[in-house]
Steps between C-alpha positions, in 0.01 A plus 500: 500500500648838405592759749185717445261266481623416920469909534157504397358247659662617804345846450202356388468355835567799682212659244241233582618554930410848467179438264344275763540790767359726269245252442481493866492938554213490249262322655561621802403826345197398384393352841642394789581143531431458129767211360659547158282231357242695603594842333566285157169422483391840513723593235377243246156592541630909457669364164240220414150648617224257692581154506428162606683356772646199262606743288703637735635220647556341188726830384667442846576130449321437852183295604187610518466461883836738550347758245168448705647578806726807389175663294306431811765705712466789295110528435442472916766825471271704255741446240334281246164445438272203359248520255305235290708408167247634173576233313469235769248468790706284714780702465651838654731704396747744739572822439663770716302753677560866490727474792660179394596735169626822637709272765656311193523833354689642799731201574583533119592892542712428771696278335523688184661744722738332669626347157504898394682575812773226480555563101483829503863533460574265228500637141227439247719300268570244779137485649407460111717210479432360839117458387584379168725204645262432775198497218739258335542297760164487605429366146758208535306382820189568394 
């Protein structure tokens, strides 16, 4: 294995440490005790729009009981709400409520600051190329 290939997985490790307590910060941002798990959820339904729970646990590669229990966690909070599926009776779909939604929202300003904060020094020609290799290889692992 070549030299750099060792580097970045070892900063890639460091990366994913300090993603997980980000992970961690956000959550806790949107509500106390909240688990990272947790705050994922709300995110996929901000990008997705309403769902049903084995949609969602099928995007997380987790059982239906463990999605169950996480949506469940966050709809007694006031964060998501239920409602009958339209195109199935026996269904429901989740959705987040006006809070859930401006707490996402917040949690994501936050962050978007910090990252401004912390790479506000750097020059546009190396944040440029820092997204483009990350986009690339995002893509490879995709």
């Amino acid at each position: 294995m070549s030299k750099a290939i060792e580097e970045i997985e070892q900063e890639l490790g460091v990366l994913f440490r300090r993603g997980r307590a980000l992970s961690h910060e956000l959550a806790e941002g949107v509500h106390p005790g909240l688990e990272p798990g947790h705050y994922a959820f709300l995110v996929r339904l901000e990008e997705a729009g309403a769902s049903r729970p084995s949609e969602l646990a099928a995007y997380f590669h987790i059982g239906k009981a463990t999605a169950g229990r996480q949506l469940t966690c966050l709809e007694t909070l006031g964060l998501v709400a239920r409602r009958p599926d339209p195109e199935d009776g026996r269904a429901h779909l989740l959705e987040l409520t006006p809070e859930g939604l401006a707490r996402v929202d917040a949690a994501r300003a936050r962050r978007r600051d910090t990252f401004h904060d912390r790479l506000s020094t750097w020059q546009e020609r190396d944040l440029a190329a820092l997204a483009r290799l990350l986009a690339r290889f995002n893509a490879e692992f995709g």
